[in-house]
C-alpha positions in Angstrom: -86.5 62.1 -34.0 -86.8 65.8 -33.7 -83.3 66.2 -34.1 -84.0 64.8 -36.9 -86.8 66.6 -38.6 -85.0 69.3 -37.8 -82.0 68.8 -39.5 -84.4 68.1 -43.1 -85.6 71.5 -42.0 -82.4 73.0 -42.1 -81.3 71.4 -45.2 -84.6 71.9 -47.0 -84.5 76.0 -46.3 -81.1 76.2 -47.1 -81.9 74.4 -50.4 -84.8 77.3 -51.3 -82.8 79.6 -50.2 -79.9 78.7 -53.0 -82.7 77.7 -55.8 -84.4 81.3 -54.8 -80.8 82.8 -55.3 -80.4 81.1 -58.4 -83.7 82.5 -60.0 -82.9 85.7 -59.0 -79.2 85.4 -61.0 -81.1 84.0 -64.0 -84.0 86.9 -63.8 -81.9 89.5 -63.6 -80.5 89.0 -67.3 -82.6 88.7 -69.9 -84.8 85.9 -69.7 -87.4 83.9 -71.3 -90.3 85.5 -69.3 -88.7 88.8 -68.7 -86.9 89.8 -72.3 -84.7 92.5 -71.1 -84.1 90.8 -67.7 -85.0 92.6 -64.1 -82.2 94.5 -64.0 -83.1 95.3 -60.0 -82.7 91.7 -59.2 -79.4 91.9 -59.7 -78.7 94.4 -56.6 -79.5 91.6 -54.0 -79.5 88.5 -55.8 -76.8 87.4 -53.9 -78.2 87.6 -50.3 -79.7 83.8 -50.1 -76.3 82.4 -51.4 -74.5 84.1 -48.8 -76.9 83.2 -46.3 -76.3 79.6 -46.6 -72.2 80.5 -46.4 -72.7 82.0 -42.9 -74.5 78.9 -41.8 -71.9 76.2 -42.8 -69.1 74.7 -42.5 -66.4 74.6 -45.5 -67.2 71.0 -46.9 -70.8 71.9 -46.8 -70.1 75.4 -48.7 -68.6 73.8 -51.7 -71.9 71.6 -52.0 -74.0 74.2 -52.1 -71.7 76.0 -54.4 -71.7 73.0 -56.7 -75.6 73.1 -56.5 -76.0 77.1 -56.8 -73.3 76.9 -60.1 -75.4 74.0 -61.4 -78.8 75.4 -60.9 -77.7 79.0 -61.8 -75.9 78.5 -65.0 -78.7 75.6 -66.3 -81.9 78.2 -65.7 -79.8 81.2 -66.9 -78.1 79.3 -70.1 -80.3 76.7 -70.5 -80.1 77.7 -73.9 -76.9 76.0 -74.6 -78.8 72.4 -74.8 -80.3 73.7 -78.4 -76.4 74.0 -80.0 -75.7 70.7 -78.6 -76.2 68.5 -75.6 -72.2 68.6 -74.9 -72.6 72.6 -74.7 -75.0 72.6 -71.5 -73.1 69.7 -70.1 -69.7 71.2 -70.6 -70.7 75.3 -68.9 -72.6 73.9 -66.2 -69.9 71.4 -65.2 -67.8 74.3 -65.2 -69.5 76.6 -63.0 -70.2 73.7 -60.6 -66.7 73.4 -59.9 -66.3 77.0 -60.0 -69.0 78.4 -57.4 -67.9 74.9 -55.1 -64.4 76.9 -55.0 -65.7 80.4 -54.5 -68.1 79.0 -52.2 -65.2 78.5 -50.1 -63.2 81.0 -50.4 -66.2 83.3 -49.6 -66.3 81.3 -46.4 -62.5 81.8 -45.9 -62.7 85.3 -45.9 -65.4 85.0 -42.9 -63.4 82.7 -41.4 -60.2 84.9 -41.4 -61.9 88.7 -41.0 -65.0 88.2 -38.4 -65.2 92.2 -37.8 -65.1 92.6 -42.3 -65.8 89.1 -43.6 -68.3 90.9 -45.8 -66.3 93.3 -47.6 -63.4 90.8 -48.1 -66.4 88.3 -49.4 -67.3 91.5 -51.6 -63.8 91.7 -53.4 -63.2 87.5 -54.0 -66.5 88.1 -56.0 -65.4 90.5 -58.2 -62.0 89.4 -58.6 -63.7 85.8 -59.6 -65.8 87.8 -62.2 -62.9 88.4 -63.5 -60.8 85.6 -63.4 -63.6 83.7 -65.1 -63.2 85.2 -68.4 -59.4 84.9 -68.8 -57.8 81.7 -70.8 -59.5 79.0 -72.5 -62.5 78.6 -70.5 -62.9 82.0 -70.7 -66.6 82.9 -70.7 -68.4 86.6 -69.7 -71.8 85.7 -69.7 -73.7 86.2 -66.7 -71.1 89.0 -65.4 -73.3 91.1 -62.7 -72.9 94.6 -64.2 -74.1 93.3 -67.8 -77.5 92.8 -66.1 -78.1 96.8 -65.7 -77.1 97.4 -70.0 -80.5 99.5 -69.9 -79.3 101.6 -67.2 -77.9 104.0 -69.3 -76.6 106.8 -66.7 -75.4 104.2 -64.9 -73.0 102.1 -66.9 -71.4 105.3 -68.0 -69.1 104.7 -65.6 -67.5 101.6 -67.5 -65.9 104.6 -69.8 -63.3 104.5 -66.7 -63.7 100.9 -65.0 -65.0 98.7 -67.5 -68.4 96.8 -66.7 -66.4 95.5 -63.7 -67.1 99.1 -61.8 -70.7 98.7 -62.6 -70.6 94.8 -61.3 -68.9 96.7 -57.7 -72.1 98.8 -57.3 -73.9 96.2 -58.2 -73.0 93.4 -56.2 -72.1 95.2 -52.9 -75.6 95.6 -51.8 -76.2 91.9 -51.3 -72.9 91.7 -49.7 -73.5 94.1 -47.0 -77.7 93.5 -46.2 -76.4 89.9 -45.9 -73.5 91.1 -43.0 -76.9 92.8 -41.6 -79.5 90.6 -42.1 -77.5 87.6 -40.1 -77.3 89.9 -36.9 -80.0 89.4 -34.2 -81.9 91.4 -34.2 -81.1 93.0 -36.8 -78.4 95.9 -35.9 -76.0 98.2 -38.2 -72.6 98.7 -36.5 -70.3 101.9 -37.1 -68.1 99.6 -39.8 -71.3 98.7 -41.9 -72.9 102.2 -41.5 -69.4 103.8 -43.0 -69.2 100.9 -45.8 -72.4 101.6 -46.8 -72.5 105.7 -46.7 -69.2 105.1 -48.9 -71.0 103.0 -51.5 -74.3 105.3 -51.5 -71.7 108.4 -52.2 -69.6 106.4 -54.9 -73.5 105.9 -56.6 -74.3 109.1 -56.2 -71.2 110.1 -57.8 -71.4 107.3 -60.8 -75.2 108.8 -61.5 -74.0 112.2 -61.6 -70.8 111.1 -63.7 -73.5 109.4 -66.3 -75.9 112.2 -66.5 -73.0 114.9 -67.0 -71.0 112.5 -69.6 -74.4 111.5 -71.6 -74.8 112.9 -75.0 -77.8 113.3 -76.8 -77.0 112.5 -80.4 -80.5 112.0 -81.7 -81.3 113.1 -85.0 -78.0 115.2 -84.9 -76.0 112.6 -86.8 -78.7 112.7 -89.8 -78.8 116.3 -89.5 -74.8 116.8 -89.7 -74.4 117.9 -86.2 -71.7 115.0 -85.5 -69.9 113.0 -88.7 -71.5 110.0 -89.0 -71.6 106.9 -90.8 -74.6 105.2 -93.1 -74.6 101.3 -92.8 -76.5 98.4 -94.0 -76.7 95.5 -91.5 -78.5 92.5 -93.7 -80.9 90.0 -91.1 -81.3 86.9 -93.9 -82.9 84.7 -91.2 -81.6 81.4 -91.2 -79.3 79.0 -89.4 -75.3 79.0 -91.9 -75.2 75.6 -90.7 -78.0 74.1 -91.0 -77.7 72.9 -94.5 -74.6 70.7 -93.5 -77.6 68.4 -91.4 -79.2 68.1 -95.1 -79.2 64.6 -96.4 -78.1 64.9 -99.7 -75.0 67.2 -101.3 -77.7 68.3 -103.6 -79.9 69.7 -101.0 -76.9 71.7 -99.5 -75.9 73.7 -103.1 -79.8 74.1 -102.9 -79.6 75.8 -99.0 -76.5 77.7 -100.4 -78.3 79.0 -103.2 -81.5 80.2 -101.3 -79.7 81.8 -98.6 -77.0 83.7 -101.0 -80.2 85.1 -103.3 -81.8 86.1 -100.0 -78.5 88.1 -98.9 -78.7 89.7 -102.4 -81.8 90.9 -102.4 -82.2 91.9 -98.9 -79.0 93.6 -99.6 -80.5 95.4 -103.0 -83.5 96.3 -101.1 -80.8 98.6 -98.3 -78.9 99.7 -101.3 -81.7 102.1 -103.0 -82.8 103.5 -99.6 -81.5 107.4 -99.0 -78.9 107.9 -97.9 -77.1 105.5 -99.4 -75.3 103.1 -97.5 -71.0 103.3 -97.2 -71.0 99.9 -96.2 -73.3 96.7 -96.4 -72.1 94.2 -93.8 -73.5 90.3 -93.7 -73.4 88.0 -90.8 -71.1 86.1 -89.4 -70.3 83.0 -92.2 -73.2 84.2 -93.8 -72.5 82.5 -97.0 -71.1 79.3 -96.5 -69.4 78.0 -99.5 -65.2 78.5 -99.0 -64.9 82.0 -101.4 -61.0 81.7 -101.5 -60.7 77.8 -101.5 -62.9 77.8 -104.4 -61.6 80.6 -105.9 -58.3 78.6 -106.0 -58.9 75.0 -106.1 -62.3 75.0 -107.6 -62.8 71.1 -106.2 -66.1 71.8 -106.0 -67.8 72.6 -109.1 -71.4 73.4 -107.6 -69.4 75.1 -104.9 -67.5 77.3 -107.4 -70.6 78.4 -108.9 -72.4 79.8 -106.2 -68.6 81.7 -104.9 -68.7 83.0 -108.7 -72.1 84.3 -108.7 -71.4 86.1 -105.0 -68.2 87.6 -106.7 -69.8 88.6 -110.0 -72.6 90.6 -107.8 -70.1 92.2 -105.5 -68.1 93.8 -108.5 -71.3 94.8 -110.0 -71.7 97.1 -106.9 -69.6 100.0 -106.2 -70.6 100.3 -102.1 -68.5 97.8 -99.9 -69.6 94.7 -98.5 -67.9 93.0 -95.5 -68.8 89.4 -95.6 -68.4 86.9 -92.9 -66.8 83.5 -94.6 -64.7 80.4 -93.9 -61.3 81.5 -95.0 -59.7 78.2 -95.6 -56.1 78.2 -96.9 -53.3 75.2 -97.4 -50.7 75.3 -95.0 -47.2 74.4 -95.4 -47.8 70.8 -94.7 -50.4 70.9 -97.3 -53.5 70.6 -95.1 -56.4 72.9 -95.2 -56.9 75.7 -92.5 -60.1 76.7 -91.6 -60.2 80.9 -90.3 -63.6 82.3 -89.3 -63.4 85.3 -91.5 -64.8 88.5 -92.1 -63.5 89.7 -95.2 -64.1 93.3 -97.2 -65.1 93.4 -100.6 -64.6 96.4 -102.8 -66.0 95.9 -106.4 -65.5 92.0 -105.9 -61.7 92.2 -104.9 -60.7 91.0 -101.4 -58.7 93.8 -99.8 -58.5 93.2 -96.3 -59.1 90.3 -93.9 -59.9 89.7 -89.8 -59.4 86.4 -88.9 -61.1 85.6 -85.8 -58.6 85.7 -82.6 -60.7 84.7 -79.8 -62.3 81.2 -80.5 -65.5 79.7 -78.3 -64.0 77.1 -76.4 -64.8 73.4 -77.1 -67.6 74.4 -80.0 -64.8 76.4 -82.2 -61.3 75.5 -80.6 -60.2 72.8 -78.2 -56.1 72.8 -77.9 -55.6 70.1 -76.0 -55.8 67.3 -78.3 -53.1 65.5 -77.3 -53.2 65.7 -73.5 -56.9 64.8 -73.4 -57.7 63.0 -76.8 -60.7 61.1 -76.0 -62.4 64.5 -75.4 -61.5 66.0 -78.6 -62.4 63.3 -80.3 -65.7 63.6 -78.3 -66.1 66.7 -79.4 -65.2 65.9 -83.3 -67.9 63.1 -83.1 -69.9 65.7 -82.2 -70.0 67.6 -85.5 -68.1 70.5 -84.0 -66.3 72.4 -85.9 -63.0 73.5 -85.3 -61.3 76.7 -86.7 -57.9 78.2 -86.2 -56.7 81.3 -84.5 -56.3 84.5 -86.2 -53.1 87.0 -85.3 -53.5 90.2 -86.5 -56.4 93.0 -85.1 -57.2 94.4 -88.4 -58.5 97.5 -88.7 -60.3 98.1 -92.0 -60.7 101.1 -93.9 -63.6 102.9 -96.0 -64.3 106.1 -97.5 -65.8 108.2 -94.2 -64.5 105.8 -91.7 -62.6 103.0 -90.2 -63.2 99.8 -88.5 -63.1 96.6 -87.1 -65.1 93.7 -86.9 -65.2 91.5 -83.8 -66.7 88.2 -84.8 -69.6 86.9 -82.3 -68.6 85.8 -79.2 -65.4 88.2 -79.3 -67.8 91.0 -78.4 -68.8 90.1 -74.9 -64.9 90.6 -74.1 -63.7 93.8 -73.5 -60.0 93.5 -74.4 -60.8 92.8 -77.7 -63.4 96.3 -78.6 -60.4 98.2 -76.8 -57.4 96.7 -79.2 -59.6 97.8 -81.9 -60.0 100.9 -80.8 -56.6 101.8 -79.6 -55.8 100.6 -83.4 -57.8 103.4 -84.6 -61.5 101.9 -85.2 -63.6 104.6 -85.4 -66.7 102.3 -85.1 -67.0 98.6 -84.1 -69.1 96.0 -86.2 -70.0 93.2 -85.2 -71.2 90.0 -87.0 -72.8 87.3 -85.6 -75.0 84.3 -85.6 -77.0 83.0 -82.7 -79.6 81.1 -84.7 -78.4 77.8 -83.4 -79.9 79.0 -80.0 -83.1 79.1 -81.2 -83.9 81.2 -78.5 -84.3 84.9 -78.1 -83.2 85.2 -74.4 -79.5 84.7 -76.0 -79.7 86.6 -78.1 -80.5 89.5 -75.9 -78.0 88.3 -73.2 -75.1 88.4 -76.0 -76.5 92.2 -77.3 -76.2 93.5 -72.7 -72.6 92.5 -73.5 -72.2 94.4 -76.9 -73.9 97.5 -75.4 -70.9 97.9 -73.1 -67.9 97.6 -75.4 -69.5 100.7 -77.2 -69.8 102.8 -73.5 -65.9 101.5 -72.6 -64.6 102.5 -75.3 -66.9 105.7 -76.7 -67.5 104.3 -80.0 -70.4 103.5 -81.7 -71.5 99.6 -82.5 -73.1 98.1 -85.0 -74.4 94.5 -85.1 -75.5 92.4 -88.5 -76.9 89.2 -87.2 -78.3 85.5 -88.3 -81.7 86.1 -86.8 -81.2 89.1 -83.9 -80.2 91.2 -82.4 -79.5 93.2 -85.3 -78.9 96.8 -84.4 -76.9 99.8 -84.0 -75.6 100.9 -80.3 -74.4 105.1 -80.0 -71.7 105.9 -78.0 -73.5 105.6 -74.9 -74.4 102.2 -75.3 -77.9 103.3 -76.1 -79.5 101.0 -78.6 -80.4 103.4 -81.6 -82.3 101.2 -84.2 -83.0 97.5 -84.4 -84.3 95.3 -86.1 -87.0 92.5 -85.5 -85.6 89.1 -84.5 -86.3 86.0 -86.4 -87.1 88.0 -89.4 -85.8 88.4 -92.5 -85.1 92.3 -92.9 -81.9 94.9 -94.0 -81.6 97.6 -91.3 -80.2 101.2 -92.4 -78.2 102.9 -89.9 -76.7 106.3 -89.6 -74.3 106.2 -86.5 -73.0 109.3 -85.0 -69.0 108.9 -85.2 -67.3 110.4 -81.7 -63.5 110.3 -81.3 -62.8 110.4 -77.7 -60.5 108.3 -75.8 -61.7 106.8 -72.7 -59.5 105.9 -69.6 -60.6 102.1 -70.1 -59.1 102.6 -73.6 -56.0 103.9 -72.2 -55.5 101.7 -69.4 -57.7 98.3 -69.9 -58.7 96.4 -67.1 -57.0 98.2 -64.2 -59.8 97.9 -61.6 -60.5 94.4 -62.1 -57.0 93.8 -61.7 -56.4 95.5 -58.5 -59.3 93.4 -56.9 -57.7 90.5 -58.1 -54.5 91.2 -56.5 -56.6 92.3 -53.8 -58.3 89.4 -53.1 -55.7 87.3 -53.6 -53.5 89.4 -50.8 -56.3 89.4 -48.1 -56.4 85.5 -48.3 -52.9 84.8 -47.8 -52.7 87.7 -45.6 -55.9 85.9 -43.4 -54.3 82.5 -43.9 -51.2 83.7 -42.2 -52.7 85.9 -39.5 -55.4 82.9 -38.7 -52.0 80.6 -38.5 -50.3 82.8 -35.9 -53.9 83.2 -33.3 -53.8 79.5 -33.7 -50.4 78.9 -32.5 -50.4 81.7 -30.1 -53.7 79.9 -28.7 -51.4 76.5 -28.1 -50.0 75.7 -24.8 
């Protein structure tokens, strides 16, 4: 009986230990108690997790990975439930399967280095931080250095690592107080003391790095001490979508109509402020009705009114506008193609066009139709709605400036900010629309991502938004203006334009890269090593 009892024991503290660790994940990014997140949580959060690793077996590990991924991912994106039921399902699926292998693995590496399990633990984590956002699945939210976007010496660093340098400092603390903590008593050896007097000196060095790199560009853009740019980012407050849930077709021109007058005159109202703005940029499928489809096949005739009246404003104004639409187009087999769009305007003439490259997997693009039909047409039943990918990183081009416009989710991945850039963007804008979360926690964990491509790359952001984060981001990923969520509002920006080329613009994802090979060399190299004691141990 008292073996037992304490056996629930066991199980029930290693279950608060991996709900405590997920709490700590979730709280560290912004939340829906905390809105910028506890940035400090992030710097141990891992401890309990790894704590439950030393204490079991491998089958038992990838439970409690299953259960941390599950746990973790629904407090941290719980979000997701508000798009759509499939959407929460579908991530925290995912991450249960994910944190059940890495659960693993992490054990492995405990298993096959028992002098430096730790540090080997270290690198698997950070080479699975970045393994998770490559392919389809691809997905960057809740990557450990995104929680510290406030910490502006800090992340200065990602100029030369990417955010994956900032996720090292980061996540290396919990790593090595969990080696400690699991001695009895508690004891620091001579390979822990060195490991962590090297990680103390690299922070020193990455503080010092952010405080000498830093520039102060307040007021100096306005004043002419840098080039800059003025900007109009239009916040129109509503949901693109929602008027396809209306009942009747009537009541959808009707939604078009309100929302287009509310994106003229919000944009009229930025347009008379001083100085006047270069650009005026909507959000993401801001107006809904197809402007080229209409254009050309005019199918539609209440559709072809409203794309008529948009035009006849836009010529009527001499200021670009850079408008995020559904650029559908017949194909050669004569069906229509849907592009998520952001297309520039000058005096109501098209003249350039992104297409969106990097589609949100299952709610925007789902490629496998044909090896796993029933859950495409899952997904179809499901109202989701499908787009095509773009192939050409278009850099667009206004008097004072150039630029490129990564559409909503693109911005939380790095590669995509530094194609721009290498391109020749001289600032990034970004439109996009997270009404559908309904939920300002979202919002902010999308804008910790956006802050980074502007520090990676030295370039200033802006972002024009559904209902938040609108905003403009300097060169240091320091947020410079913004505007009230869930309102509707213009915001008028003047961004201080810098030209200088980072080493994570020259050379990408290096140091994610080399972890990953890392990683993947001290496992096999383990495996082996672990395979030759065993034999050498058999009579």
């Amino acid at each position: 009986m008292e073996t037992k009892n304490s056996w629930i024991k066991i199980i029930l503290f290693q279950l608060a230990l991996t709900i405590l660790a997920s709490v700590l994940f979730a709280a560290s990014f912004p939340n829906i108690i905390f809105k910028n997140g506890l940035s400090f949580l992030a710097w141990f959060a891992y401890i309990p997790i790894l704590i439950v690793i030393y204490k079991n077996n491998l089958l038992a590990c990838a439970g409690w990975g299953a259960l941390y991924g599950f746990i973790a991912y629904g407090l941290f994106n719980y979000w997701l439930g508000n798009f759509h039921p499939l959407a929460g399902t579908i991530v925290y699926s995912i991450y249960l399967v994910y944190m059940a292998v890495v659960f693993v693995l992490l054990k492995l590496a405990i298993i096959f280095f028992p002098k430096h399990g730790f540090l080997v633990q270290w690198v698997i984590w950070l080479a699975y931080e970045y393994l998770r956002t490559k392919g389809f699945l691809g997905y960057s939210y809740g990557i450990t250095g995104y929680s510290q976007w406030r910490m502006i010496p800090l992340i200065q660093i990602a100029s030369i690592t990417g955010v994956w340098g900032v996720s090292a400092l980061v996540a290396f603390p919990s790593f090595w107080l969990a080696e400690v903590i699991k001695e009895k008593p508690l004891q620091i050896n001579l390979r822990q003391k060195i490991s962590g007097i090297i990680w103390l000196a690299a922070l020193v060095a990455t503080l010092t790095f952010g405080f000498i790199n830093m520039k102060d560009f307040s007021g100096k853009a306005a004043s002419g001490a840098y080039p800059s740019a003025n900007i109009a980012l239009i916040q129109h407050n509503t949901d693109p979508w929602a008027a396809s849930r209306a009942p009747a077709a009537w009541q959808v021109t009707e939604i078009y109509r309100r929302d287009l007058n509310s994106l003229i005159r919000l944009s009229d109202e930025a347009l008379i402020t001083n100085p006047k703005p270069q650009l005026v940029v909507w959000p993401e499928t801001a107006f809904i009705p197809r402007i080229y489809w209409h254009t050309t096949y005019r199918d539609d005739q209440n559709s072809w009114a409203l794309v008529r009246q948009l035009l006849e404003y836009l010529a009527g104004n001499e200021v670009p506008f850079l408008i995020g639409n559904d650029d559908a187009r017949m194909d050669s087999a004569r069906n229509r193609v849907d592009y998520n769009a952001a297309m520039l305007y000058e005096r109501g003439l098209n003249t350039a066009t992104y297409r969106k490259i990097h589609l949100v997997p299952f709610t925007e693009h789902f490629p496998y139709q044909k090896q796993f039909p029933r859950i495409h047409d899952w997904l179809k039943n499901a109202d989701t709605h499908f787009w095509e990918k773009g192939d050409e990183e278009t850099v667009f081009s206004v008097p004072g400036f150039t630029f490129s416009a990564p559409i909503c989710f693109e911005d939380t991945f790095g590669y995509i900010s530094r194609n721009f850039v290498r391109r020749g963007a001289d600032v990034l804008v970004n439109l996009s629309n997270d009404a559908w979360s309904d939920s300002l926690p979202a919002q902010y964990q999308h804008l910790t991502m956006a802050v980074f491509r502007s520090v990676e790359n030295y370039r200033p952001m802006v972002r024009s938004t559904s209902t938040g984060q609108t905003c403009a981001i300097d060169s240091n990923g320091r947020i410079i203006a913004m505007a009230p969520p869930f309102m509707e509002t213009s915001l008028n920006v003047t961004i201080p334009l810098t030209t200088k080329t980072t080493i994570y613009t020259k050379y990408g994802d290096y140091f994610a890269v080399f972890f990953t090979i890392l990683a993947f060399m001290l496992l096999l190299s383990g495996a082996v090593w672990c395979t030759i004691r065993k034999l050498k141990r058999e009579p």
